[in-house]
N, C-alpha and C positions, 0 to 999 in steps of 0.2 A: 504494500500500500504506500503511496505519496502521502508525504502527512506536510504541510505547513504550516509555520508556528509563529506568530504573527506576534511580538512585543514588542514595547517603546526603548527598553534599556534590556541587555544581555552581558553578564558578566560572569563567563563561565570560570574565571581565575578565584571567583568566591566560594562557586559551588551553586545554591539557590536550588529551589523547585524544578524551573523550567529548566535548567541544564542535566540534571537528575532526569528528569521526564525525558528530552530526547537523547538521551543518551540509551537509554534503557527499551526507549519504543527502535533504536536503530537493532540493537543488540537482538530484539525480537523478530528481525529480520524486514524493517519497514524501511522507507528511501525518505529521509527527513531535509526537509528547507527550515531555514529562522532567515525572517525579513526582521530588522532590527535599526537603530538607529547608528549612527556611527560615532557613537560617545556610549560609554557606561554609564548609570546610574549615581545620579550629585549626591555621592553620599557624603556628610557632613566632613571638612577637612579638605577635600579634593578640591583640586581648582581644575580650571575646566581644561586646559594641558594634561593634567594627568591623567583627564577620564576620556580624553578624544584618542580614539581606536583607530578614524580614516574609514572613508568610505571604499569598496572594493566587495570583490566575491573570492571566499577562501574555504575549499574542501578539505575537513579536519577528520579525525579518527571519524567521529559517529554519526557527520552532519554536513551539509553545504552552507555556511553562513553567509548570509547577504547584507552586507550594512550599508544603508543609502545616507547619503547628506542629509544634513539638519539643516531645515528652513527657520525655523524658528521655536526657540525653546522656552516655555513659561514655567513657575515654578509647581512642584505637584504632577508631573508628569504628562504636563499640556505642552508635548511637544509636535511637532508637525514635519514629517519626512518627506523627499522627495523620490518620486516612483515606484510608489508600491503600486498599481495597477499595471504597470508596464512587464515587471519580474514576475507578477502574480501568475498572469496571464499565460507568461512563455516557461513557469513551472509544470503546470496545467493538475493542479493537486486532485486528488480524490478528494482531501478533506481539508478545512483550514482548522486550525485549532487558535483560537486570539485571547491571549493571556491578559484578564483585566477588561471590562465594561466602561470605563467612566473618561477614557484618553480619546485625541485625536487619533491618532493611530488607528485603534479601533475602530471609531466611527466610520472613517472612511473603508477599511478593510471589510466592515459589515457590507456597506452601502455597495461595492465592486461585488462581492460574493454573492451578493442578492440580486443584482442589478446581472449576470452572467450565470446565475444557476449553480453556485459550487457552495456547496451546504457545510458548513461552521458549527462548531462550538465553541463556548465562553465559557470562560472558569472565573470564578471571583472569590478575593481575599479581600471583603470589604466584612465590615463586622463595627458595631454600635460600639465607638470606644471615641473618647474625648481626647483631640490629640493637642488641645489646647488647654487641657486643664491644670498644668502648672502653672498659669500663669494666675489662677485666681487667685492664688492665694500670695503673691507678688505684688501682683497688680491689678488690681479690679478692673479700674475704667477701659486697661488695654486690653485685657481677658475679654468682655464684652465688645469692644469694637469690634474686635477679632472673629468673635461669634458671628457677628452680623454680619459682615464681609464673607465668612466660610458661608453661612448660610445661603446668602444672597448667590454667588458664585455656584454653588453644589445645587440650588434649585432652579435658576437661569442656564448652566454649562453642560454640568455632570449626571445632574439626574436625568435630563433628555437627553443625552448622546445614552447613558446606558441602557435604557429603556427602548432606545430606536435597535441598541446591538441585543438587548435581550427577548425582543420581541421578534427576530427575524431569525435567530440561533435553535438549532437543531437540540440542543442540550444546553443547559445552563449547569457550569459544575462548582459549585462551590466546596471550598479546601476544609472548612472546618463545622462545627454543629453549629457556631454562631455566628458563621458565615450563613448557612441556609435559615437560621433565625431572622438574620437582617432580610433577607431576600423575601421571607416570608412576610417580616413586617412592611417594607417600605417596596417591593415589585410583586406581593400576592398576584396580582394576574398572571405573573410569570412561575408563580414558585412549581407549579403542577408541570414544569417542565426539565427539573432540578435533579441532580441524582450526584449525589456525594461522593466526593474521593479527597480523602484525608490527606493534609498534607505528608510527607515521609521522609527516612532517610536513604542514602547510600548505604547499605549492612556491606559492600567489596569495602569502600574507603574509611566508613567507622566502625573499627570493632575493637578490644579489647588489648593489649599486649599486656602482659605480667614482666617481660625483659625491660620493655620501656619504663613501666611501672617502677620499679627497683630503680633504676638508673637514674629518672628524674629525680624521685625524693632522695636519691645520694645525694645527688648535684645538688636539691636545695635542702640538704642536711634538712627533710623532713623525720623524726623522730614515729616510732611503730604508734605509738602511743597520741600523737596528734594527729590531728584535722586536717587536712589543706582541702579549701573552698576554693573553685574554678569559676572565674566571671567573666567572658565573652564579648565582648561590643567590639566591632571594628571601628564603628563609627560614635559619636560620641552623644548620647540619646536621657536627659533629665529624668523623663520617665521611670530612667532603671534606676533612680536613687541609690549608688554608690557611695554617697555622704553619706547616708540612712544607715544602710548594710555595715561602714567601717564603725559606725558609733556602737552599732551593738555587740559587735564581735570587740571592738577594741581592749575591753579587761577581761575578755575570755583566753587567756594567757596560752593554751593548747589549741587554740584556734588559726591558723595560718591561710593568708588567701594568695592565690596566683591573678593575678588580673593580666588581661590580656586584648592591648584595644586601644582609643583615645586616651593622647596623653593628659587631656582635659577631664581626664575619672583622677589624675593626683594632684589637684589642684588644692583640697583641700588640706586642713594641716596634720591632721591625724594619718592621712594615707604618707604623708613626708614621715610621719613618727615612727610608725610601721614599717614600712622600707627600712630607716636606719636600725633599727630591731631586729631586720631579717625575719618580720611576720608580713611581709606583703614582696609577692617578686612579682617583677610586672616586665611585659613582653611588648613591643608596640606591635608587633605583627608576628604572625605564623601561618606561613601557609595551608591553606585548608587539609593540604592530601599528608600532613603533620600532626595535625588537629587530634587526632585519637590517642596519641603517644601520652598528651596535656590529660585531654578526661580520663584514660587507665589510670595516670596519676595519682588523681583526687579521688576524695572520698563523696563530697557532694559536687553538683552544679548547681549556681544559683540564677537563678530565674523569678525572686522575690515580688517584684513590681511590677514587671513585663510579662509579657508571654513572646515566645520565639520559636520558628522551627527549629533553632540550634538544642530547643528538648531535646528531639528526636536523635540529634547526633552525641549526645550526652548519654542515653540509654541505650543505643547502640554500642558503647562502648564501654556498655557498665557501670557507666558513674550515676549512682540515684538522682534526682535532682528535687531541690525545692522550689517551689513555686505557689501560686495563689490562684482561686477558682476564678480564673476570667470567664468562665461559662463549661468547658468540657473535659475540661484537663482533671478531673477523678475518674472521667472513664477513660482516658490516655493511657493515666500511669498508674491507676490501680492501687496492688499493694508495693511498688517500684519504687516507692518515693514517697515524697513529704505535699500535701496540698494543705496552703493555709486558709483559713477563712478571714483569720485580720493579721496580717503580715508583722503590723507591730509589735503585737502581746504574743503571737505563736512564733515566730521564727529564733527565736532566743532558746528556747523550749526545746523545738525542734531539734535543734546543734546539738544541745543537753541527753535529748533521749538516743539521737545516733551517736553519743558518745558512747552512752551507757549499752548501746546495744552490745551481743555476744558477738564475735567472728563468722560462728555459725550462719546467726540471722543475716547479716548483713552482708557474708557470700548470698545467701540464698536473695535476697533485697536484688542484689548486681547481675546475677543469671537472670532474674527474672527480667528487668529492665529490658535486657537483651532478646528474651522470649517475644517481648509485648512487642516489638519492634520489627523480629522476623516475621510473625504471625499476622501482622497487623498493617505496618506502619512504611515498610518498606519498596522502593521507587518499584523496583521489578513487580509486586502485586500492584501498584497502582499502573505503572505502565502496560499491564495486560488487562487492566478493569478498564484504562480509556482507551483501547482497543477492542475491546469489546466494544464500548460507545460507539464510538466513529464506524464501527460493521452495521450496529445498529440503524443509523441516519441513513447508512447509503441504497 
C-alpha cells in the first residue's frame, strides 16, 4: 500500500509518534511518502537556523521524505507550505494519513484529497488542557487577555479548518481517551467516526539494559540504597514545574535526580545547591537512540505536572514512572507506577513508599511497566491497527 503522511513539522532526530508510525507501517511492508515543511518544529530555544532542514526530496531507511518551502510561518503551527498539490498528485497515494486537524497544512491537504477523490485520515492530539494557565496566577490581566485572543483565534481559525478536515476524513483517530473526550465534546457530529489508537513506544529503541544500568550509577556514584529521579524536557516547558519537584525532594537526602533538557530547569537556586552536592547531574542533550541506557538507570521517571509520550519510553525500559490523572493514565500504567490525584501532598509520599518498597516488589513494578507497553502501547501494534484502518476506507 502507498501511504502519505501529510504534517507541518517532522523531526525524526527526536523520535515522536509520526516517525515511530512510519517507520513501522514501512517495516510492515507498505511504500511511505511524508510531505513536510522544510524546518522542524520551534521548539523552545531553537532559532530558526537550527531548525531549517532545506527544502528537497530524500529517500531514507523507511520512507521518501518531501520537504517543500515555507511560505509563511505563524506561531502554533499556522504554517503555510509551498506544493503540496503538485507532489501529492504525482505520488498518487492509496491513502493520505494528515497528522493534526487544526493547521494550514491540513486544511488545504483535506481540500486536494477531497477535491480529487483520494480518501484520508486524521488523527488528533488535541485534548481540554489550559496551556495558559501559568500565567494566572503571575499575572491576571495578561492571563485573561491571552484567553481572549486564544479564544477568538481557535473559534474564527482553528475550529473551522478542523471541522472542514474532520468532516470530509474517512476516520478521525484520536491518540489518547481524552483526546476522543475532546472530540466528543467540542466535534460530537464527528465523534461517531472516531476509532482510537493510543499513542506508543518504540519496544526495538527503549528497552531495559542492566550493563548500562550498573555503569551509569558508577559514573554518578549512585549509592544501592538511593533514589535517582529521571526528568526529560528537551525543550524548556513551566508547566513541568521543576522549581516545584526540586523543593520537595530537596531535604530528602537519598533522593538524587538526573535532569536532562533546558538549561533554563537550573535557573533556580536550589537546582545550583544540588548540582554542587552531586544530588542533581544534569545533561543538556542525549540523543534519543541513548535514551534507554538514562531510564535503566533510574528508579523512577517523573512526569509530576505534565503528561508526555516520553511515559511510554520510561516503561519500556523499566523505569516506573510518577505522574498525575490528567484523564487516562490509571489505565496506562496500572499497577506500573505511581498516579497522583494532588501532586502536592502525594508525591512526597510517593518517593517514601518506593523507598520503603522490597527489591522483590519493585523488580516485579519494572517487568511489569515493560509488559503494559509490549501488550498495549507499542508502535508495531499501532502501526498494524492503522493499517487495518486505511484497508478499511478503501
Amino acid at each position: 500500500m502507498k501511504i502519505l503522511h501529510v504534517i507541518p513539522y517532522f523531526q525524526p532526530e527526536y523520535g515522536y509518534e509520526e516517525y515511530y508510525t512510519v517507520k513501522w507501517e514501512s517495516k510492515l511492508g507498505n511504500d511511505i511518502y511524508i510531505i513536510t515543511s522544510d524546518r522542524i518544529y520551534p521548539f523552545k530555544g531553537l532559532r530558526i537556523k537550527e531548525r531549517y532542514r532545506g527544502a528537497g526530496i530524500e529517500r531514507v531507511k523507511y520512507y521518501t521524505l518531501i520537504r517543500l518551502k515555507t511560505v509563511i510561518e505563524l506561531p502554533n503551527e499556522l504554517i503555510l507550505i509551498k506544493g503540496i498539490k503538485h507532489k501529492l498528485l504525482n505520488i498518487k497515494p492509496d491513502i493520505i494519513h494528515i497528522h493534526g486537524g487544526k493547521t494550514f497544512v491540513s486544511l488545504y491537504t483535506a481540500y486536494i484529497a477531497q477535491k480529487y477523490n483520494i480518501p484520508y485520515i486524521v488523527d488528533s492530539h488535541e485534548y481540554n488542557f489550559n496551556s495558559l494557565a501559568h500565567y494566572k496566577k503571575t499575572n491576571y490581566l495578561l492571563y485573561y487577555f491571552l484567553r481572549i485572543i486564544y479564544q477568538i483565534q481557535y473559534n474564527m481559525i482553528r475550529k473551522p479548518m478542523t471541522c472542514y478536515v474532520y468532516k470530509n476524513a474517512k476516520v478521525i483517530v484520536p491518540v489518547t481517551n481524552a483526546c476522543q473526550e475532546f472530540i466528543n465534546r467540542y466535534y460530537s457530529i464527528y465523534g461517531r467516526k472516531s476509532i482510537l489508537v493510543p499513542l506508543g513506544v518504540d519496544h526495538e529503541k527503549f528497552y531495559f539494559s542492566d550493563i548500562d544500568r550498573v555503569n551509569i550509577r558508577n559514573q554518578l556514584e549512585i549509592k544501592n540504597d538511593e533514589l535517582l529521579l529521571i526528568f526529560v524536557s528537551s525543550s524548556y516547558n513551566p508547566f513541568k514545574n521543576f522549581k516545584q519537584i526540586i523543593s520537595i525532594v530537596y531535604y530528602i537526602e537519598y533522593v538524587k535526580i538526573l535532569l536532562i533538557g533546558s538549561k533554563k530547569y537550573l535557573e533556580c537556586n536550589r537546582s545550583q545547591e544540588l548540582m554542587s552536592k552531586k544530588r542533581l547531574f544534569y545533561y543538556e542533550y542525549i540523543n534519543s537512540s541513548e535514551l534507554y541506557k538514562y531510564y535503566s538507570a533510574s528508579d523512577l521517571s517523573l512526569f509530576v505536572y505534565h503528561r508526555s509520550v516520553a511515559i511510554y519510553e520510561s516503561m519500556a525500559c523499566e523505569c516506573p514512572v510518577i505522574t498525575t490523572n490528567f484523564g487516562d493514565e490509571k489505565e496506562i500504567i496500572k499497577d506500573s507506577g505511581y498516579v497522583l490525584e494532588n501532586p502536592e501532598t502525594d508525591f512526597l509520599n510517593v518517593i517514601i513508599k518506593h523507598k520503603n518498597n522490597s527489591v522483590i516488589e519493585i523488580n516485579k513494578m519494572r517487568k511489569r511497566a515493560r509488559e503494559i507497553i509490549i501488550s498495549n502501547y507499542s508502535y508495531q501494534l499501532n502501526a498494524d491497527r492503522l493499517i487495518k484502518i486505511y484497508k478499511s476506507v478503501l
